[in-house]
SEKE-411526 format. One line per 10 residues: number of its first residue (from 1); for each residue z, y, x of N, C-alpha, C. Coordinates in nm, 2 decimals. Layout:
REM residues N
NUM	Z/Y/X/Z/Y/X/Z/Y/X ~ ...
***
This chain:
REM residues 243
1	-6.65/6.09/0.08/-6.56/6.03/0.18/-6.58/5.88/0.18 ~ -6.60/5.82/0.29/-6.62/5.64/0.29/-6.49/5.61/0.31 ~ -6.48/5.48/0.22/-6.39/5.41/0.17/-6.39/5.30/0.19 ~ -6.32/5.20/0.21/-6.33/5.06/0.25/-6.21/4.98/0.20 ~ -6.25/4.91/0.16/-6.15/4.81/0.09/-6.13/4.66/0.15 ~ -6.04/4.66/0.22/-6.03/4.51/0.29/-5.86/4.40/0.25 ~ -5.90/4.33/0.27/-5.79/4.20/0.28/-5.79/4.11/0.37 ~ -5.68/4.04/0.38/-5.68/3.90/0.46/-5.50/3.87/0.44 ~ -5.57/3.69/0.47/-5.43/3.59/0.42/-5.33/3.66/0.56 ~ -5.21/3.70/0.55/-5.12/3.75/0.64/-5.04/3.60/0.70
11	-5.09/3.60/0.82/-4.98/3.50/0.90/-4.82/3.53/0.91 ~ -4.77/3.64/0.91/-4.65/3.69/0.91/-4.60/3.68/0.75 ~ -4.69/3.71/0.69/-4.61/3.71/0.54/-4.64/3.65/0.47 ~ -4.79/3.52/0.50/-4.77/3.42/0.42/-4.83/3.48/0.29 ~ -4.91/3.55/0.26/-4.96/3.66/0.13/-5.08/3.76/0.18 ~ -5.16/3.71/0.10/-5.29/3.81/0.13/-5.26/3.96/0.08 ~ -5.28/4.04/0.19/-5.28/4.19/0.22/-5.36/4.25/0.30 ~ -5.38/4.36/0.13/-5.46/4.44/0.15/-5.45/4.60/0.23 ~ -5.55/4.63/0.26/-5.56/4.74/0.30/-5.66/4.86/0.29 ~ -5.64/4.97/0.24/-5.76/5.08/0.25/-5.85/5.15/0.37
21	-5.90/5.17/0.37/-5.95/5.27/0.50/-6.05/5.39/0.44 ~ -6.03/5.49/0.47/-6.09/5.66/0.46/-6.12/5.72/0.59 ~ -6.25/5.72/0.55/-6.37/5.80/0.68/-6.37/5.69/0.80 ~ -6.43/5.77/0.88/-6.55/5.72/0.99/-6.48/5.68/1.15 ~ -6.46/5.83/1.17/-6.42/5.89/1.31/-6.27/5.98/1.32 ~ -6.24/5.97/1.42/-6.06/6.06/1.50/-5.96/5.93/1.45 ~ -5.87/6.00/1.49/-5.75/5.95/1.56/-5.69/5.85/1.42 ~ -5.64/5.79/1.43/-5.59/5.63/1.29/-5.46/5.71/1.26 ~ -5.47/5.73/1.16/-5.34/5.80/1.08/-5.29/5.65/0.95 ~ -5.20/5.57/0.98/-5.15/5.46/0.94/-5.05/5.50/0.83
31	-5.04/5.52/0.70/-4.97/5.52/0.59/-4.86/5.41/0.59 ~ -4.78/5.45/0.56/-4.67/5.32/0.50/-4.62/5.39/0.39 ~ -4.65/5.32/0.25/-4.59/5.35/0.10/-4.45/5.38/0.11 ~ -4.40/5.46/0.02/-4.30/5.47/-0.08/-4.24/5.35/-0.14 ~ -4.09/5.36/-0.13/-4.05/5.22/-0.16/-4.16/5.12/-0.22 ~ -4.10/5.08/-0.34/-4.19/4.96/-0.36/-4.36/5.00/-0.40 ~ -4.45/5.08/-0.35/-4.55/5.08/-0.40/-4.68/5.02/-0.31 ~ -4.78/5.04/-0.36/-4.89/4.96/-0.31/-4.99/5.03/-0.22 ~ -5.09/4.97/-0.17/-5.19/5.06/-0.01/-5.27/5.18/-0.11 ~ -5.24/5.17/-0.23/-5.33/5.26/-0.30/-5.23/5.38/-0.37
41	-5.15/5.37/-0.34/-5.02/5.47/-0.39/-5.08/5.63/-0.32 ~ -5.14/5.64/-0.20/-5.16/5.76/-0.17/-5.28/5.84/-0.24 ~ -5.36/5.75/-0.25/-5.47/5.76/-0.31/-5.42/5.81/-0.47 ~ -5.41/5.76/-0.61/-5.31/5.75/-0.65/-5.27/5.90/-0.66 ~ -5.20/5.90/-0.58/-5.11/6.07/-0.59/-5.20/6.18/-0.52 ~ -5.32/6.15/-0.50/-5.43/6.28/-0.45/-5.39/6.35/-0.32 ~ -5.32/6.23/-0.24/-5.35/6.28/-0.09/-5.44/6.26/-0.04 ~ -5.54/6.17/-0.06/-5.65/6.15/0.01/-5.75/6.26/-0.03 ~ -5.76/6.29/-0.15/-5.83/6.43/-0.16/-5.73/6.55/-0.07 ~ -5.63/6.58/-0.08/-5.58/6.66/-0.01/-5.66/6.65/0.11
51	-5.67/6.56/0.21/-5.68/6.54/0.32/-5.82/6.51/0.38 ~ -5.95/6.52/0.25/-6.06/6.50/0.28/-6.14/6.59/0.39 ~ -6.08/6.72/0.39/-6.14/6.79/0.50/-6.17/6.73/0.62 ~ -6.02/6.67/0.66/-5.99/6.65/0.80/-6.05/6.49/0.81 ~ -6.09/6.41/0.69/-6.14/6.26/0.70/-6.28/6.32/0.69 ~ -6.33/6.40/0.60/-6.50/6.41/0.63/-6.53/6.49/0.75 ~ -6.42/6.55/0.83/-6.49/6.65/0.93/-6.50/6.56/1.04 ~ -6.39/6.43/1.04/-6.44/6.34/1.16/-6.26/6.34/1.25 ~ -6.22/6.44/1.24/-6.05/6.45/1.31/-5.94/6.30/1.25 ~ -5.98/6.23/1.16/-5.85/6.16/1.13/-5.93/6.05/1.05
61	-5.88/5.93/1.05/-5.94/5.81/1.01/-5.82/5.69/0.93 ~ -5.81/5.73/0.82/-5.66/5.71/0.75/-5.66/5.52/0.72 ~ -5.57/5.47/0.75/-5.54/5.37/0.70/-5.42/5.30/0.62 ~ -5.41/5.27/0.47/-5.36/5.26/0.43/-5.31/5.12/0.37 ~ -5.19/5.05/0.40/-5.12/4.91/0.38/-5.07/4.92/0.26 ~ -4.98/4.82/0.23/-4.88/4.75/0.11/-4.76/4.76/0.15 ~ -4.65/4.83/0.10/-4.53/4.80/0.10/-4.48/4.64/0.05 ~ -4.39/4.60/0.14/-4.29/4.46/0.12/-4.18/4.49/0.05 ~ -4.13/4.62/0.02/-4.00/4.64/0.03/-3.96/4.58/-0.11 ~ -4.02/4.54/-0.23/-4.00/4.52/-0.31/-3.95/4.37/-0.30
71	-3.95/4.30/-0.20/-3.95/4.15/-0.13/-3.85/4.19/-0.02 ~ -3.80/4.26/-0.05/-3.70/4.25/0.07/-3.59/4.37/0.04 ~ -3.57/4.49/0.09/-3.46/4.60/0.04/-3.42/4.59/-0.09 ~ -3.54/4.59/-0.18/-3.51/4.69/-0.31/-3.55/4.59/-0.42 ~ -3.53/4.41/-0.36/-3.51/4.32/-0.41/-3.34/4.23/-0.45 ~ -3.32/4.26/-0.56/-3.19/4.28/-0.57/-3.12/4.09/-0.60 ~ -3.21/4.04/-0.63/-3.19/3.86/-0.66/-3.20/3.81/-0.49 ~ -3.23/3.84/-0.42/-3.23/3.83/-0.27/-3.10/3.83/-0.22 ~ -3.09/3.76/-0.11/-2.95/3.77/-0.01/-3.02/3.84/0.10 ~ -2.89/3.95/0.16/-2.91/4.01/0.25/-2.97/4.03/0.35
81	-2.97/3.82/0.40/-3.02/3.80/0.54/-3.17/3.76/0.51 ~ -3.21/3.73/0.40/-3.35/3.69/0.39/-3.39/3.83/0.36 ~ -3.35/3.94/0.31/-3.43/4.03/0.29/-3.49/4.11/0.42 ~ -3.34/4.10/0.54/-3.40/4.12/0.65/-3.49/4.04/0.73 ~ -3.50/3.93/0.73/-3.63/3.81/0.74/-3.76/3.86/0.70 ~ -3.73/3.90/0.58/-3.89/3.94/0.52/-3.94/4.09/0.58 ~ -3.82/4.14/0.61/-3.89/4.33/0.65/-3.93/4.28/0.82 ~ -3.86/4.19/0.90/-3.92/4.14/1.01/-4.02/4.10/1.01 ~ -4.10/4.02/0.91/-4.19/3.95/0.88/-4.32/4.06/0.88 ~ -4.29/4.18/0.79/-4.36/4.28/0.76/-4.38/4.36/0.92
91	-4.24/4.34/0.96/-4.32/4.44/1.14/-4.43/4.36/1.24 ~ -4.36/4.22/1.19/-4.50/4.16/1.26/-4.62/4.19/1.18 ~ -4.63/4.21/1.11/-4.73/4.17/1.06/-4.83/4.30/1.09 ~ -4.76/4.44/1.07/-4.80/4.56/1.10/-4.86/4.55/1.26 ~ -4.72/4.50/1.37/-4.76/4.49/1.52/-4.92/4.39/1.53 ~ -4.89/4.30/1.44/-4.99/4.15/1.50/-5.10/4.19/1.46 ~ -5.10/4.22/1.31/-5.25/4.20/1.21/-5.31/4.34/1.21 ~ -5.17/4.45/1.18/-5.28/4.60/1.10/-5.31/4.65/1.27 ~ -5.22/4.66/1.35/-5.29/4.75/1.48/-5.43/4.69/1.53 ~ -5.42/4.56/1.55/-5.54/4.47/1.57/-5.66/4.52/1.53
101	-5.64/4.50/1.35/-5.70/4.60/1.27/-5.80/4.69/1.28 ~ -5.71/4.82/1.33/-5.71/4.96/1.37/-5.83/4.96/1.45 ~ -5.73/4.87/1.56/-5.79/4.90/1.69/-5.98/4.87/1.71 ~ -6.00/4.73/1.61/-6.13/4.67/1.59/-6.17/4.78/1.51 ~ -6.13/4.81/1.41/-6.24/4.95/1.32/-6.24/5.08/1.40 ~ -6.19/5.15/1.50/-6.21/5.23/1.58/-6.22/5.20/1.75 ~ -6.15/5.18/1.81/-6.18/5.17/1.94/-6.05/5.17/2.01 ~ -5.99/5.08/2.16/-5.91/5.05/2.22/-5.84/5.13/2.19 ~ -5.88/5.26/2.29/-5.85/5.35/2.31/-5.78/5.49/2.22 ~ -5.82/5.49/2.09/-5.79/5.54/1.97/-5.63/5.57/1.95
111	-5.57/5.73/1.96/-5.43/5.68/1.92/-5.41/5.66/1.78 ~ -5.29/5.58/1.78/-5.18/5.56/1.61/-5.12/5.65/1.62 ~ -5.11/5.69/1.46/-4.97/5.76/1.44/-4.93/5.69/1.29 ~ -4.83/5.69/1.28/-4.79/5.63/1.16/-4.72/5.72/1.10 ~ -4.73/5.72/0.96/-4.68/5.84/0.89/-4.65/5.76/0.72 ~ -4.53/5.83/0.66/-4.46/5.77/0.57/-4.40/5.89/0.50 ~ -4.37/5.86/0.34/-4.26/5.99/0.32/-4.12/5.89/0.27 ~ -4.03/5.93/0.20/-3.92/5.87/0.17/-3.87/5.73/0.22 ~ -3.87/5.63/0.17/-3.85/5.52/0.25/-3.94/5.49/0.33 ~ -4.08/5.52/0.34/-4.18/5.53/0.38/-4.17/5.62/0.58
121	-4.10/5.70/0.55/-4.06/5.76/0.66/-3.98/5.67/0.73 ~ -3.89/5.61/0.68/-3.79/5.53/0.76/-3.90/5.40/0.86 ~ -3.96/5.35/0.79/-4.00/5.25/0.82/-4.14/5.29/0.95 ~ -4.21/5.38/0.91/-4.31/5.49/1.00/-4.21/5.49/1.13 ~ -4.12/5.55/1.16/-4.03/5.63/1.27/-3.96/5.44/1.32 ~ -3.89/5.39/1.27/-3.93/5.22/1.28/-3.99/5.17/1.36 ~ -4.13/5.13/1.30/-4.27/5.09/1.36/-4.27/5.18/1.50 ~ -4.28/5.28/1.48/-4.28/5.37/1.65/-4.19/5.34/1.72 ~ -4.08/5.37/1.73/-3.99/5.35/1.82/-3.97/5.19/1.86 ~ -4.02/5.14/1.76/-3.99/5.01/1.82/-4.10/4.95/1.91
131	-4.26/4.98/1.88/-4.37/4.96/1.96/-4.39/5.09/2.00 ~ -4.36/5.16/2.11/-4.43/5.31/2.17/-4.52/5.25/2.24 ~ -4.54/5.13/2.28/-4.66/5.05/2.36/-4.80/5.08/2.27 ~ -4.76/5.06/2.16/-4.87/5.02/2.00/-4.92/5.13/1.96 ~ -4.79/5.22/1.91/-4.83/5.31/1.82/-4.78/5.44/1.90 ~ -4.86/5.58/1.88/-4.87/5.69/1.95/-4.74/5.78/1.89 ~ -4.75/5.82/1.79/-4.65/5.87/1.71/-4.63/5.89/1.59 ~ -4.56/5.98/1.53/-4.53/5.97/1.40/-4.50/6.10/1.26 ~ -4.52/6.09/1.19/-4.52/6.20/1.14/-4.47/6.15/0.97 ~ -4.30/6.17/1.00/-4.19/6.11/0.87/-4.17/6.21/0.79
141	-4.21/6.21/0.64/-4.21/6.30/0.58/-4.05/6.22/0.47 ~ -3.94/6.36/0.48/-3.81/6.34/0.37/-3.77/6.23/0.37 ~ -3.76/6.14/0.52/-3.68/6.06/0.52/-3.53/6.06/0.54 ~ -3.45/5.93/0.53/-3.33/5.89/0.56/-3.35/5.81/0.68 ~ -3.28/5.76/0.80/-3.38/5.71/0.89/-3.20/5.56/0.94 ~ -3.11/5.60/0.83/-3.02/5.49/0.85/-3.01/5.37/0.73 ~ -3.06/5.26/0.75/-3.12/5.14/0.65/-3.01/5.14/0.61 ~ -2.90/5.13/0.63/-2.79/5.09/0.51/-2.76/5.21/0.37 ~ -2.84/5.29/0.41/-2.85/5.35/0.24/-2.96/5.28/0.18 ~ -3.02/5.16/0.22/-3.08/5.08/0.13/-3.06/4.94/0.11
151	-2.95/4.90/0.21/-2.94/4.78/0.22/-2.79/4.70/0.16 ~ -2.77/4.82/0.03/-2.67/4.79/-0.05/-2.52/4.68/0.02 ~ -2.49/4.72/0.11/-2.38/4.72/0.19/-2.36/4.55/0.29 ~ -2.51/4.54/0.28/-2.53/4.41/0.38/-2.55/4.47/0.50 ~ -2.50/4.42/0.61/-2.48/4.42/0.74/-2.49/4.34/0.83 ~ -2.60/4.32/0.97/-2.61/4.25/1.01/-2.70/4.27/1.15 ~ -2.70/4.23/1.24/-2.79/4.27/1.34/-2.95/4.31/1.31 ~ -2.99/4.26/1.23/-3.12/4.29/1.20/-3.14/4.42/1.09 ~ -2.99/4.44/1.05/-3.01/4.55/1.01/-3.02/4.68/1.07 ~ -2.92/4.66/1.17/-2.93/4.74/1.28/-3.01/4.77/1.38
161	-3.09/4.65/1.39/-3.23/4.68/1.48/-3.35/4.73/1.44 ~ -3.34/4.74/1.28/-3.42/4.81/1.19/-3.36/4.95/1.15 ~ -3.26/4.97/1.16/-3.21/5.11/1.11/-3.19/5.20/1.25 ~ -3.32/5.29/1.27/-3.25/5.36/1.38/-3.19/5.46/1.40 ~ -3.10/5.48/1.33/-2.97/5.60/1.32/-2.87/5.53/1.39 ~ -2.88/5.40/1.38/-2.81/5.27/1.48/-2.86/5.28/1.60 ~ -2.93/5.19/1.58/-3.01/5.16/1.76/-3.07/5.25/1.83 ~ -3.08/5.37/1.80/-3.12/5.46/1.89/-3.01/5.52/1.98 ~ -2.92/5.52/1.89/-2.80/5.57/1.99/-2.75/5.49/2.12 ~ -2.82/5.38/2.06/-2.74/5.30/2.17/-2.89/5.21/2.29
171	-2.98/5.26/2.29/-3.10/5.26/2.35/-3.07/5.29/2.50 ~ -3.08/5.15/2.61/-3.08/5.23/2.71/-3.21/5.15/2.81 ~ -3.32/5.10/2.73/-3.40/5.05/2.84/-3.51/5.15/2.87 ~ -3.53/5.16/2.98/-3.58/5.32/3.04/-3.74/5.28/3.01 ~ -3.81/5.18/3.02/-3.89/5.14/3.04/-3.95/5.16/2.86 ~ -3.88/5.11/2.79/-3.91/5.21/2.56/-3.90/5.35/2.61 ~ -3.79/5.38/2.63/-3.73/5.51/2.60/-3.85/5.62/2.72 ~ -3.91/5.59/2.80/-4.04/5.65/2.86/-4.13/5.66/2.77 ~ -4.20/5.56/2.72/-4.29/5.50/2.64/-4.26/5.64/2.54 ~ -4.14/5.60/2.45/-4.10/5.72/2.37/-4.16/5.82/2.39
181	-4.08/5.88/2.48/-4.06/6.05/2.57/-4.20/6.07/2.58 ~ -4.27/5.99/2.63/-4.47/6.04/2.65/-4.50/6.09/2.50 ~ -4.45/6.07/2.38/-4.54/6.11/2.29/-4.51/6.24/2.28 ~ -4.64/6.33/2.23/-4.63/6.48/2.15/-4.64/6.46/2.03 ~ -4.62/6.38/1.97/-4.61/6.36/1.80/-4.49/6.29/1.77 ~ -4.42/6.34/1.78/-4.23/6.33/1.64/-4.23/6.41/1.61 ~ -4.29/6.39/1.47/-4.26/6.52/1.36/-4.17/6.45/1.25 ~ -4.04/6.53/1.24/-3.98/6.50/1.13/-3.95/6.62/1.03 ~ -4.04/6.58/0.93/-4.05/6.67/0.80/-3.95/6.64/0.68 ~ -3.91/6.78/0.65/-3.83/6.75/0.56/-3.82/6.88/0.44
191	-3.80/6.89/0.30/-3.74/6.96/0.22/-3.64/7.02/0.19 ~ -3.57/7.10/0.16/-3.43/7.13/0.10/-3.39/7.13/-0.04 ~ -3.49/7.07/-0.15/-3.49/7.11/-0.26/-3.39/7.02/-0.30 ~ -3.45/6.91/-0.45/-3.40/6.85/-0.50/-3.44/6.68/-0.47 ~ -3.33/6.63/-0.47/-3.38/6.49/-0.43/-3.36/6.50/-0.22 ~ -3.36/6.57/-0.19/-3.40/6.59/-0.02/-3.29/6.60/0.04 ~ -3.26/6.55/0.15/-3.18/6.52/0.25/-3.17/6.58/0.35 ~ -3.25/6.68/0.40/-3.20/6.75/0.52/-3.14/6.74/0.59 ~ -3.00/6.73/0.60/-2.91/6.67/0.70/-2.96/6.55/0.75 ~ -3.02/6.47/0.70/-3.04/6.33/0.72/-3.15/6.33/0.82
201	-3.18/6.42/0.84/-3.33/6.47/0.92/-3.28/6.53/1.05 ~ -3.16/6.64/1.09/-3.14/6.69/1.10/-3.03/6.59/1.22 ~ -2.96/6.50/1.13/-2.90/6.43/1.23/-2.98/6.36/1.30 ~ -3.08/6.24/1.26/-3.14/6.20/1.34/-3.23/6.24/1.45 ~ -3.27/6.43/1.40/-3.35/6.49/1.55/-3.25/6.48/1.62 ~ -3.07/6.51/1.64/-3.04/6.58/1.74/-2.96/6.41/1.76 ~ -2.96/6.33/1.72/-2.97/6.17/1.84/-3.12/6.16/1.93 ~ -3.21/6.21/1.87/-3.33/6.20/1.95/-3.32/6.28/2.07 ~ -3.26/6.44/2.07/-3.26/6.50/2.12/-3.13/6.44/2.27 ~ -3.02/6.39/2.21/-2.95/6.27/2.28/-2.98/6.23/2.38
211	-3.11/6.18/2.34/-3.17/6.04/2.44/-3.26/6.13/2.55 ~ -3.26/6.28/2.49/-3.40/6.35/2.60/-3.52/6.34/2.57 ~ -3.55/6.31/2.42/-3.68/6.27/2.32/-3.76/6.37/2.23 ~ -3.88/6.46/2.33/-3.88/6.55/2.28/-3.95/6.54/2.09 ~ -3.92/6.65/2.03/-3.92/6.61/1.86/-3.94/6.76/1.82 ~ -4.03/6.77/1.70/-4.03/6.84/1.61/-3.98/6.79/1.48 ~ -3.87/6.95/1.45/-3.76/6.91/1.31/-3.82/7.03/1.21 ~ -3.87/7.04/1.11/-3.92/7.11/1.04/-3.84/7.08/0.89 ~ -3.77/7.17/0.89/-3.73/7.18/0.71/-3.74/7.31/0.63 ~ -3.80/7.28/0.54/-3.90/7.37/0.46/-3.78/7.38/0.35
221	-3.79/7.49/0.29/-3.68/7.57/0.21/-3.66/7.45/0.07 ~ -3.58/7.53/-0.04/-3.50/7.52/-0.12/-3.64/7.46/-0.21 ~ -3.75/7.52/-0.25/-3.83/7.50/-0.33/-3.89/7.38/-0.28 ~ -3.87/7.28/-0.25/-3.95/7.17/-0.20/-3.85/7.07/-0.20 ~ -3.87/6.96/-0.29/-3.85/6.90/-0.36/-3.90/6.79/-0.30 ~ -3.81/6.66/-0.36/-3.89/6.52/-0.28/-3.95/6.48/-0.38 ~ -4.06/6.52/-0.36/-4.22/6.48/-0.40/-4.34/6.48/-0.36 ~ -4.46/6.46/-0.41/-4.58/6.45/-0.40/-4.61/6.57/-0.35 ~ -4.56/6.69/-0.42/-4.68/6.84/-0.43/-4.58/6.86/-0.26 ~ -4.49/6.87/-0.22/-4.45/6.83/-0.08/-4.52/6.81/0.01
231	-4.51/6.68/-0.01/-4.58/6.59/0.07/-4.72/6.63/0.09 ~ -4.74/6.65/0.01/-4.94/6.74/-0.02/-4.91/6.83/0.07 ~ -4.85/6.92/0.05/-4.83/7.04/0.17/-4.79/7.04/0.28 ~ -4.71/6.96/0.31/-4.68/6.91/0.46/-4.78/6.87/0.53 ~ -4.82/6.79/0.48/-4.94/6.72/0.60/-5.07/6.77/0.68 ~ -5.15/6.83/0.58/-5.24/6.90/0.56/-5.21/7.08/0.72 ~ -5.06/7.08/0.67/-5.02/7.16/0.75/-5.02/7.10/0.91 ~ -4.99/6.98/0.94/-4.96/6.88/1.07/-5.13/6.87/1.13 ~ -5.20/6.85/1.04/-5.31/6.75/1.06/-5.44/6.86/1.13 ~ -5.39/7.02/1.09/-5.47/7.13/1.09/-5.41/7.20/1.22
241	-5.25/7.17/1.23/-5.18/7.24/1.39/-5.14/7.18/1.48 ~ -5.13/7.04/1.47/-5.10/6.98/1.56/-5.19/6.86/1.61 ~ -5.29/6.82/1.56/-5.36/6.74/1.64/-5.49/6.85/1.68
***
């Protein structure tokens, strides 16, 4: 599998950030870490072997970032409103720097999907809805998709324009919500095990479903658990039937 290891000084965040890249050719499958971990977290937990078929056969062209969240949510010496400053900081940086990115290592034309599990999902389904211009779709593995279960009881507009269990509800520019509606990729994946939220999944398909947004809601039984060997199985499943 070809590997590529890149960086640069981030204008948005002020911090040189790195990023991975896996295989050649197909569609940009964009990671976003697990709360506070790093662009090498998937790697790491042997998804990227999981998923070598579909990066050596040429179907999927993985790119993998750095979580901020450790600088912002799940930074506990922080106030509120800077932590939201800094996760804004990180969507620019995703919109400005990584699609740019993308788009230069494969081609204009190339769709995104962005894909995340746990907090990682929230921020994935995020990134999408907020650019459907940018990015194609998404595929959120065992997320929660409302920020104030992480934003330890700070409230604020930018919380809410970041948490979309919020702002979706209340979405009425036809001109996003099109953008939206064109994708065939919302997949929201989920577990029933231990650690897993289902409901949490479950509410936010049927506000999607709300707006007229079509969505796949997949929740996988009792024995699946919020973790890795999951996540390993989910995707592999997505990447083989739906693209």
């Amino acid at each position: 599998m070809k590997r590529e290891l890149n960086s640069w000084f981030s204008p948005a965040l002020q911090t040189e950030m790195p990023i991975a890249t896996y295989g050649d050719y197909g569609f940009a499958l964009l990671f976003v870490p697990t709360a506070a971990a790093d662009y090498l977290e998937y790697e790491r937990f042997q998804m990227m072997e999981t998923l070598a078929p579909y990066i050596n056969g040429g179907k999927v062209k993985v790119f993998s970032i750095n979580s901020i969240n450790n600088e912002s949510w799940l930074n506990n010496e922080m106030l509120g409103e800077h932590k939201a400053i800094r996760h804004n900081q990180f969507n620019e940086y995703v919109f400005n720097e990584v699609i740019p990115f993308i788009k230069n290592s494969t081609s204009p034309d190339t769709p995104i999907i962005t894909c995340g599990a746990s907090f990682g999902a929230l921020h994935s389904m995020n990134l999408f809805l907020k650019r459907p211009d940018l990015i194609n779709g998404v595929i959120a593995m065992s997320g929660v998709y409302d920020l104030t279960e992480y934003s330890k009881g700070f409230w604020d507009e930018q919380v809410y324009f970041n948490s979309p269990m919020h702002y979706m509800g209340n979405l009425t520019d036809h001109h996003i919500l099109e953008q939206i509606r064109r994708s065939n990729h919302i997949h929201i994946l989920t577990g029933s095990g231990a650690y897993e939220d289902p409901n949490a999944s479950r509410a936010f398909a049927g506000l999607l479903y709300s707006k007229g947004i079509t969505y796949e809601l997949d929740v996988w039984g009792e024995e699946w658990k919020h973790d890795w060997p999951t996540w390993r199985a989910m995707l592999p499943v997505y990447l083989e039937t739906r693209f």
